[in-house]
C-alpha positions in Angstrom: 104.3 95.7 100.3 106.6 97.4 102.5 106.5 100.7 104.3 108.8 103.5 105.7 106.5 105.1 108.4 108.8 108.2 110.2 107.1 110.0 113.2 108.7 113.5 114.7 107.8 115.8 116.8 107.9 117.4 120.3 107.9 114.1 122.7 105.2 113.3 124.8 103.3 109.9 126.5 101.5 107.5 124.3 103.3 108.5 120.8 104.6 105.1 120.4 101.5 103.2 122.0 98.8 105.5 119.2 100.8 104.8 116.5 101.7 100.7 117.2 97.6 100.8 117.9 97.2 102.3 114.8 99.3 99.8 113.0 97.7 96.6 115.0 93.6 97.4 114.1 94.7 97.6 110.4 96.8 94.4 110.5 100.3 96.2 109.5 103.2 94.1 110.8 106.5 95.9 112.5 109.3 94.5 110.4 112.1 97.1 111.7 111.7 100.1 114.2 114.0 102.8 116.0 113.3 105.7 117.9 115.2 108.2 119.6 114.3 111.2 121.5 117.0 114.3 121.8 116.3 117.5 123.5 112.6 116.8 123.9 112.1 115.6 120.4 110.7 112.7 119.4 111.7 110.7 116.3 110.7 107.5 115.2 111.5 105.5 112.1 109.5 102.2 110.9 109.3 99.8 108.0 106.2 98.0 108.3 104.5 95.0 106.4 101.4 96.7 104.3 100.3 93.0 102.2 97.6 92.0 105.0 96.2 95.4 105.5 92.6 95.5 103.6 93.8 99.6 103.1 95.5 100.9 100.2 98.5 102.9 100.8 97.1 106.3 100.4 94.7 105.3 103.1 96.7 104.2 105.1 99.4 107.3 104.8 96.3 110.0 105.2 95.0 107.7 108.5 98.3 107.7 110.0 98.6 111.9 109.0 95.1 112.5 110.9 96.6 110.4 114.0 99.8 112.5 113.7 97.4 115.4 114.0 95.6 114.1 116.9 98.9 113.6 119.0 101.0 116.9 118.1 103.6 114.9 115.8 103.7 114.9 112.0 103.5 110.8 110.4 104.5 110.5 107.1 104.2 106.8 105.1 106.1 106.0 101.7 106.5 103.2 99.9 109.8 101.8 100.2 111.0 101.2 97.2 110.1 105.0 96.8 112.0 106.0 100.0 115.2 104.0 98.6 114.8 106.4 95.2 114.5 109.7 97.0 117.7 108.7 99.3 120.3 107.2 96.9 123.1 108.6 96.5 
């Protein structure tokens, strides 16, 4: 099961590292990731490997929200083959 994982918000330190740390203690593998920061914001775009994680999606997605909360920056998780519904064209 794959993953769209998109992080914004205002940048600060340690965004990246909370998230990745996140990802690593609930044994979700980084297939694909970009980032980019522009005018003090922080964006960050991920599609991540869910089939090892013991979590179900919803878990994982309201996890990832509460760590978003923690850090100033708003995580949202969908399924991809959801993602690729909502965005075709």
């Amino acid at each position: 099961m794959r993953t769209i994982i998109t992080v914004i918000g205002k940048d600060t330190v340690g965004i990246i590292a909370k998230v990745c740390t996140y990802l690593a203690n609930n044994n979700i593998n980084i297939c694909d990731i970009t980032q980019t920061t522009m005018q003090g914001y922080f964006n960050m775009m991920m599609l991540v490997d869910t089939s090892k994680s013991i979590k179900s999606h919803d878990e994982i997605s309201s996890e990832l929200s509460s760590v978003g909360h923690e850090i100033g920056v708003e995580i949202k998780a969908q399924k991809e083959e959801i993602f690729d519904m909502m965005h075709r064209i």
